[in-house]
C-alpha positions as CSV (number, residue, x, y, z in Angstrom):
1,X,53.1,-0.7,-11.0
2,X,50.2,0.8,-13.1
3,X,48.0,-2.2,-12.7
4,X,48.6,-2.0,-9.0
5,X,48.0,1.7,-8.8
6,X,44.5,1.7,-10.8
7,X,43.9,-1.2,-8.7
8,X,44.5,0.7,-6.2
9,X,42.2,3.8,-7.5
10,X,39.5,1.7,-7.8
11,X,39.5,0.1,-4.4
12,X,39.5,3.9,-3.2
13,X,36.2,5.1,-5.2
14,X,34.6,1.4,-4.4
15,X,35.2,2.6,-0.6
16,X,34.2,6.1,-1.1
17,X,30.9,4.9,-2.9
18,X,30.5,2.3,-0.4
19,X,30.5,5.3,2.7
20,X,28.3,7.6,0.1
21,X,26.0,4.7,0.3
22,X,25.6,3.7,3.5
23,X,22.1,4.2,5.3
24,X,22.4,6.8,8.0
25,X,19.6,8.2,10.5
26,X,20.2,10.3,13.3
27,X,21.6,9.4,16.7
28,X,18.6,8.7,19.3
29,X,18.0,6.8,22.6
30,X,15.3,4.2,23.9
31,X,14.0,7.3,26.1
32,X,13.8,9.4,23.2
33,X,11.8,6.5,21.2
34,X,9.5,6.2,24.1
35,X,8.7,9.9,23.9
36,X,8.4,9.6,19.9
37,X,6.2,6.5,20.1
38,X,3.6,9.1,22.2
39,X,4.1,11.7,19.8
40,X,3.5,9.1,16.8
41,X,0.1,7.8,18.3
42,X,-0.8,11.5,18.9
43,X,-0.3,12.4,15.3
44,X,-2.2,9.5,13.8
45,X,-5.0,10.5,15.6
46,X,-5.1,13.6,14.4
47,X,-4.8,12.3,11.1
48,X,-7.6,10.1,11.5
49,X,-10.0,13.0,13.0
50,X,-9.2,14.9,10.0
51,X,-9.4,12.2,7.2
52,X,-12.9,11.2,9.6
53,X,-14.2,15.1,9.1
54,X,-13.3,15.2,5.4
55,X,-15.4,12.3,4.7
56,X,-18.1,13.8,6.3
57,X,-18.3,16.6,4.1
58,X,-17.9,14.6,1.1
59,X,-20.9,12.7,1.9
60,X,-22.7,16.5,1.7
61,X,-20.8,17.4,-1.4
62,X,-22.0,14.0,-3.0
63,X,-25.6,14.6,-1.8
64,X,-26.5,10.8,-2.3
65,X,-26.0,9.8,1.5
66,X,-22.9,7.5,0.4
67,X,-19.3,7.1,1.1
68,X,-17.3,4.8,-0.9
69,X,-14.1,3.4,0.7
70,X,-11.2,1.6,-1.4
71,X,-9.0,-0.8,0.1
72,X,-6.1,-1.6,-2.0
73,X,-3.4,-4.4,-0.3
74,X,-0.4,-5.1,-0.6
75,X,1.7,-7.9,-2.4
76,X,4.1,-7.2,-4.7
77,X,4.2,-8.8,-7.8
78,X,1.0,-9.6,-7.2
79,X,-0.6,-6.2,-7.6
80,X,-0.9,-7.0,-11.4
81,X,-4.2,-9.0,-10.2
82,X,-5.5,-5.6,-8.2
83,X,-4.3,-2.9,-11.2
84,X,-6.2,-5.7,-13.6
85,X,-9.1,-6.0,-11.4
86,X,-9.5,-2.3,-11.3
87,X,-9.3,-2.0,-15.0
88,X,-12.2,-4.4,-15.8
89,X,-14.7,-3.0,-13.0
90,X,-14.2,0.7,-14.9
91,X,-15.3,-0.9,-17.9
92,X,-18.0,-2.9,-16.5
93,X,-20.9,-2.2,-18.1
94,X,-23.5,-2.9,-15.2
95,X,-21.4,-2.2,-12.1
96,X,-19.0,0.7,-13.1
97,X,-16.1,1.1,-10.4
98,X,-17.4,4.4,-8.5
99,X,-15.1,7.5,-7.8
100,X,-13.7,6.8,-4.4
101,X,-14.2,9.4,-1.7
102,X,-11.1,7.6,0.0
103,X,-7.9,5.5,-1.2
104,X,-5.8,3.8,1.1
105,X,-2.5,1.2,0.2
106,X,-0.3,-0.8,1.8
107,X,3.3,-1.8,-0.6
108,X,2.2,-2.1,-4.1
109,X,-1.4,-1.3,-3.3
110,X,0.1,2.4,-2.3
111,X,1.7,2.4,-5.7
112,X,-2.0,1.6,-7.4
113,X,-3.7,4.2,-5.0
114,X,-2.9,7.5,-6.7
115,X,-3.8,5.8,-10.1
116,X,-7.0,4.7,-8.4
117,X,-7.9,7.9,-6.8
118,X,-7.7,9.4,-10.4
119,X,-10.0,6.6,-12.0
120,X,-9.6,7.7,-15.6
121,X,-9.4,4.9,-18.3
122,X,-5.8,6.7,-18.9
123,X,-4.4,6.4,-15.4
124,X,-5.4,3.1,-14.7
125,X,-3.8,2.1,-18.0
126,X,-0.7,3.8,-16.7
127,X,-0.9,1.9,-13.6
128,X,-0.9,-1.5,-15.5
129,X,2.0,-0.3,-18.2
130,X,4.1,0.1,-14.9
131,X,3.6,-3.2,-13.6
132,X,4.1,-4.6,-17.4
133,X,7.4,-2.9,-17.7
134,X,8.8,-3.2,-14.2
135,X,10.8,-6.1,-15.2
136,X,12.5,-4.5,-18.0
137,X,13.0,-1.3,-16.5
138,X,12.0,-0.4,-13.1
139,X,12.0,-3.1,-10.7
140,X,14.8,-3.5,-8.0
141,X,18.1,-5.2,-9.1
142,X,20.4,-7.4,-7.0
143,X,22.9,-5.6,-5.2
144,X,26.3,-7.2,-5.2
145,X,28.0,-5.0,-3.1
146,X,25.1,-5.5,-0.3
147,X,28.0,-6.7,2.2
148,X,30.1,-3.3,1.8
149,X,27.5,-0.8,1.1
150,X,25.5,-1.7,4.0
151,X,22.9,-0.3,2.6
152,X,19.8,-2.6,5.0
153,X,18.8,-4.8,1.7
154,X,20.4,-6.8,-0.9
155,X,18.5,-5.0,-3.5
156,X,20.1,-2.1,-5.6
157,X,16.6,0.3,-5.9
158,X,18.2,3.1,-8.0
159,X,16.0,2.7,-11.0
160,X,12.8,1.8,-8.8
161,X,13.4,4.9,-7.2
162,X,14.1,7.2,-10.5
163,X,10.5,5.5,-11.8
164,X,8.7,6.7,-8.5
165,X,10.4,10.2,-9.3
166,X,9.3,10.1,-12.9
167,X,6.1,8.9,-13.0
168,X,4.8,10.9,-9.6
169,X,5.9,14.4,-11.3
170,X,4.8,17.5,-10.6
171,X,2.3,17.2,-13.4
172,X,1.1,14.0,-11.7
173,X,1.0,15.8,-8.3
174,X,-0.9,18.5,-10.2
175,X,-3.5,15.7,-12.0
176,X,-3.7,14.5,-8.4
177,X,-4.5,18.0,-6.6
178,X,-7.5,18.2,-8.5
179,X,-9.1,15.2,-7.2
180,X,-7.8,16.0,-3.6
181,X,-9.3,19.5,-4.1
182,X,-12.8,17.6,-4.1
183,X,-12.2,16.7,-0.9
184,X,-11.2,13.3,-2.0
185,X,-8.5,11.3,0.2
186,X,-5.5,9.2,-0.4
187,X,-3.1,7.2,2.4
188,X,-1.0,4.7,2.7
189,X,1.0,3.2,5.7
190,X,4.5,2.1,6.3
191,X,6.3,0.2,9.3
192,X,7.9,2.2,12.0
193,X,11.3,-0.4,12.9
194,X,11.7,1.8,15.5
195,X,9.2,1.9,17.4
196,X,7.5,-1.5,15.8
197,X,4.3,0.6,14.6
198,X,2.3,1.3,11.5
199,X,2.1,4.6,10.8
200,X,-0.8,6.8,8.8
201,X,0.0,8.8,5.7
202,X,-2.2,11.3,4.5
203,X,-0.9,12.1,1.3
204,X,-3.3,15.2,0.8
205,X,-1.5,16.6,3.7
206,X,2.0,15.4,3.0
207,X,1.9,16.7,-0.5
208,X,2.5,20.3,-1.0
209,X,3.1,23.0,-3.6
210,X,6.7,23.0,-2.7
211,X,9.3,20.3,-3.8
212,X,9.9,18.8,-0.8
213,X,6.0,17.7,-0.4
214,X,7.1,16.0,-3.4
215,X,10.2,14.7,-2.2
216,X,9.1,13.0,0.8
217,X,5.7,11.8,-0.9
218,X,8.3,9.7,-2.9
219,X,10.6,9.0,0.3
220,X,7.1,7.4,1.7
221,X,6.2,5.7,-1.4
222,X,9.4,4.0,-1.5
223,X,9.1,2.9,2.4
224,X,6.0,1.7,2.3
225,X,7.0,-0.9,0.0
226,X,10.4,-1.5,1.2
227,X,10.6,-5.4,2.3
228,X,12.8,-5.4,5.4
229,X,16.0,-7.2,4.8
230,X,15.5,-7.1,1.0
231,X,15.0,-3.1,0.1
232,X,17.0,-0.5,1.9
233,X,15.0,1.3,4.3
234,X,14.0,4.8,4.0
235,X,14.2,7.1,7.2
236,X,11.3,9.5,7.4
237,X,12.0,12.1,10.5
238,X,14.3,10.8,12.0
239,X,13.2,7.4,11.9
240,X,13.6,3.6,10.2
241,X,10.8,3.0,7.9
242,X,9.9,-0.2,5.7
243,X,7.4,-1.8,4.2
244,X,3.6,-1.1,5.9
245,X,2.4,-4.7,5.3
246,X,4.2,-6.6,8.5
247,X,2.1,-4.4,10.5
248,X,-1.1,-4.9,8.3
249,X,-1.8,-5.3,5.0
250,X,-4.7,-2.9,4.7
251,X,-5.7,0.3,6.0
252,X,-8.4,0.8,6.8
253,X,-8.5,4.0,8.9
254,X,-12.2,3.8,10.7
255,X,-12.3,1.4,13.2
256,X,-15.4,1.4,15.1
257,X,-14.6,4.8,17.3
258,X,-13.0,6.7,13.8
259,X,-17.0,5.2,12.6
260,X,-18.6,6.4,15.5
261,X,-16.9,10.0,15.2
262,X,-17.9,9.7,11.4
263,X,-21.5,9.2,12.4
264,X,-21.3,12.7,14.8
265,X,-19.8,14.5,12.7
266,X,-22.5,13.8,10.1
267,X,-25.4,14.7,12.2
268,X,-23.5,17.7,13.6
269,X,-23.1,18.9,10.1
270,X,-27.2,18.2,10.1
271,X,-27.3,14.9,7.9
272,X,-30.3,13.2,9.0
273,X,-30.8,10.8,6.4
274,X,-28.6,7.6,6.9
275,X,-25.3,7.1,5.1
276,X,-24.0,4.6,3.6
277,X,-20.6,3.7,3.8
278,X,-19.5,1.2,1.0
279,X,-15.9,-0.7,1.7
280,X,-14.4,-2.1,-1.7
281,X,-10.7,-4.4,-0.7
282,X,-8.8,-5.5,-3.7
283,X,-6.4,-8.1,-2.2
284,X,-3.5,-8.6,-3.7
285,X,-2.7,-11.8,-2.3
286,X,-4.8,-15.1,-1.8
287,X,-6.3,-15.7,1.7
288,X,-6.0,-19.1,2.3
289,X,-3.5,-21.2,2.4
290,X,-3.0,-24.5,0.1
291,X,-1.8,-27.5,1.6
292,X,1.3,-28.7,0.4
293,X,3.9,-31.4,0.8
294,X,7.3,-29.4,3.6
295,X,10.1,-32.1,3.5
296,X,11.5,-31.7,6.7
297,X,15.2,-32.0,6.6
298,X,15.3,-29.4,4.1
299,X,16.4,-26.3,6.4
300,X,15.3,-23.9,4.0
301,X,12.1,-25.4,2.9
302,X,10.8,-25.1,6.1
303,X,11.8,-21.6,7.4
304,X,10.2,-20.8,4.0
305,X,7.2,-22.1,4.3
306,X,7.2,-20.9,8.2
307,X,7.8,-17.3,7.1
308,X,5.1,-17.7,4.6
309,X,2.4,-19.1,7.0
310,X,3.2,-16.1,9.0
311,X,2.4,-13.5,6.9
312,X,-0.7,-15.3,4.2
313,X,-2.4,-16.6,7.7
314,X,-2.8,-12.4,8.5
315,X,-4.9,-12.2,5.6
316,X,-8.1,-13.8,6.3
317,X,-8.5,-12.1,9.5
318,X,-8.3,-9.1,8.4
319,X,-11.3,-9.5,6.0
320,X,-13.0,-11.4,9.2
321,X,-12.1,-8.0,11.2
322,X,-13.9,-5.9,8.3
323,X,-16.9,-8.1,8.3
324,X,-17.4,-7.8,11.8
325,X,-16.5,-4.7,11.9
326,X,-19.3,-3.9,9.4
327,X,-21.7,-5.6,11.2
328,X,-20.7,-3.7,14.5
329,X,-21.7,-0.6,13.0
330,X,-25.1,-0.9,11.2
331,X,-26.2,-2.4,14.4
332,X,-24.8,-0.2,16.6
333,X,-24.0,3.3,14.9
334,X,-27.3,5.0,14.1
335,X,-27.1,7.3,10.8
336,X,-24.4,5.0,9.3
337,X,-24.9,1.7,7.4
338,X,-21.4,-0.4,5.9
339,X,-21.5,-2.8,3.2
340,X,-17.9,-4.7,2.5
341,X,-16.9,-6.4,-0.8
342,X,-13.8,-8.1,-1.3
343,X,-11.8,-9.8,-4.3
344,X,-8.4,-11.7,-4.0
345,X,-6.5,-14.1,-5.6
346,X,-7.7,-17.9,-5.5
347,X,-5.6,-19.7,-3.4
348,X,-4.3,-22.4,-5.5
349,X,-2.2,-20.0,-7.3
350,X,0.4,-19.5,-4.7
351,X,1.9,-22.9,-5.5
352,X,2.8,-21.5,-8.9
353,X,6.8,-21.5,-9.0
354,X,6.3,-17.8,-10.4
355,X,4.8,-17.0,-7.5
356,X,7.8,-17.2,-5.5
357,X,9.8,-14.6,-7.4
358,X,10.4,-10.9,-6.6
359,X,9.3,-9.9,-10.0
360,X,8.1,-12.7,-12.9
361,X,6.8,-10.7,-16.3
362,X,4.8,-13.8,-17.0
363,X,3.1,-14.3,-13.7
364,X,2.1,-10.6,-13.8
365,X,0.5,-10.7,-17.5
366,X,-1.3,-13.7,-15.9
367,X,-2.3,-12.2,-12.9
368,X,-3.2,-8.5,-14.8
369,X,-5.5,-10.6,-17.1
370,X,-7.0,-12.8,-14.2
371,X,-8.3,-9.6,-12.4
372,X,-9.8,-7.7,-15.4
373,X,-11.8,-11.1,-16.1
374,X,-13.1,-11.3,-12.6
375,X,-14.0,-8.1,-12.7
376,X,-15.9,-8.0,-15.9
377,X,-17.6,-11.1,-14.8
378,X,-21.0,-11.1,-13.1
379,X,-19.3,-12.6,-10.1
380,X,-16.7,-10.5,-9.6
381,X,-16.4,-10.4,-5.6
382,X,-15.7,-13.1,-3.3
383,X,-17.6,-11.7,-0.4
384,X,-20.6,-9.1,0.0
385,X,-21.6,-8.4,3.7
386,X,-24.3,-5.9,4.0
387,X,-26.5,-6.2,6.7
């Protein structure tokens, strides 16, 4: 009778947790979406026209007639290449890594941006210690109670989530102030399920003195990384949010409009001198696609390799977008000129079994050690289009 009682117990606090644990948001309609979805764009626009007039006037605090712009992708595991990468082009002697007027992030690039932003030896060294000990102690474990906790993954993110809270402290948040005081910038996107979106975070604006700036700056960082199906969701006002990359796995911000309001809003602020605007992309991913042998009766081989396809054939037109986009501008904006330089993975590399795990602490020393080299290297972009 004891046994059976305790079981009993246990089955009782393994239901309790299980309802503690269940994602809720709050009840809404189609209609209601519809209406959000305007409000949404609306915002982000106004985002954009505020993150556009801040650069402006960091061109005139600079005084050098040049904006530099850091792309920062996403890809999981993978960011070791981009946290590596960033590390040897600090230390490079003839081509130091500049202090970024702007730092945007998509997944694990978001995770890199703040670091980034910062620049110092120290914080990018942070950055890299994170990725070095996320298998040990901070990356997501599997959840075996996925079925009854209906929690929208099959990943347990507790201790992912207390290292977010840890490491992005208030003394971080203060470190990080500083630079945004400079009128310095730093966004990331997530993935409205919702209403099928992207959505623009600016993290100068989101992050206030009280502790609920900080609160939902972590809510964000977690969403934004948050692979659907695989991590919980996170709802953000009201609404389902998940990782930023199956929307697009960069952000820029300026498209050819944000550049042409750039360009205005430098000449109304009487800049006559052209500007340049330089576009650094760490992509934390490899842009082509290898060849390899699909058997096809294997079910699961080829919905893997589908889903794959799907999302590593986004990649090289994205940089294709950039590049043109450049080009669109310096030939048609006058006052602004755009230079783009990109680095990313080699391609070969995604065959790598190691490749296909969540989280592989050999495949990320390899990866960390790959970007520093390339970056310390005379070579170390794949692509430089200035015209």
């Amino acid at each position: 009778m004891l046994d059976a009682r305790r079981v009993a117990a246990t089955a009782a606090l393994v239901l309790l947790a299980a309802g503690c644990a269940v994602v809720k948001r709050p009840p809404t309609t189609v209609a209601q979406l519809e209406a959000d979805r305007t409000a949404a764009t609306t915002r982000d626009r106004a985002t954009v026209a505020t993150m556009v007039d801040a650069l402006a006037l960091r061109a005139i605090r600079r005084g050098d007639r040049t904006i530099d712009i850091l792309l920062l992708s996403g890809g999981g595991q993978n960011g070791s290449y981009g946290i590596g990468f960033l590390r040897g082009w600090r230390g490079h002697a003839d081509a130091p890594m500049p202090r970024f007027d702007l730092v945007t992030g998509v997944s694990s690039g978001a995770l890199q941006a703040p670091f980034a932003l910062i620049g110092t030896e120290a914080s990018l060294a942070a950055a890299a210690g994170l990725y070095r000990d996320a298998v040990a102690k901070y990356a997501p474990t599997f959840d075996w109670f996925f079925w009854l906790f209906r929690t929208g993954g099959v990943l347990d993110t507790t201790r992912y989530r207390r290292a977010i809270e840890t490491v992005f402290d208030r003394e971080f948040a203060g470190r990080l102030g500083e630079e945004l005081a400079e009128g310095r910038q730093l966004a990331l996107s997530t993935t409205d399920l919702d209403l099928g979106t992207g959505r623009l975070w600016n993290l100068g604006a989101e992050l206030g003195p009280a502790a609920q700036g900080l609160e939902r700056v972590h809510s964000l960082m977690l969403a934004t990384s948050a692979i659907p199906g695989i991590f919980p969701p996170v709802v953000v006002d009201g609404h389902v949010h998940a990782d930023g990359g199956f929307v697009g796995n960069l952000v820029p911000v300026l498209d050819f409009d944000g550049y042409r309001a750039l360009a205005a809003r430098l000449t109304e602020l009487g800049v006559k001198e052209p500007v340049t605007v330089r576009v650094w992309v760490v992509m934390n991913l490899w842009t082509t696609i290898e060849p390899t042998v699909v058997d096809p009766a294997s079910r699961r081989g080829v919905s893997r390799r589908g889903t794959l396809i799907l999302f590593w054939s986004q990649q090289a037109p994205l940089l294709a977008a950039l590049a043109d986009l450049s080009r669109a501008v310096t030939s048609s904006v006058p006052g602004l000129r755009v230079e783009i330089r990109s680095t990313s993975i080699p391609s070969h590399l995604a065959l790598d079994p190691a490749a296909d795990r969540l989280f592989d602490a050999g495949w990320m020393e390899k990866l960390e050690k790959l970007g520093f080299e390339r970056a310390s290297s005379a070579a170390p972009w794949d692509e430089v289009i200035s015209r």
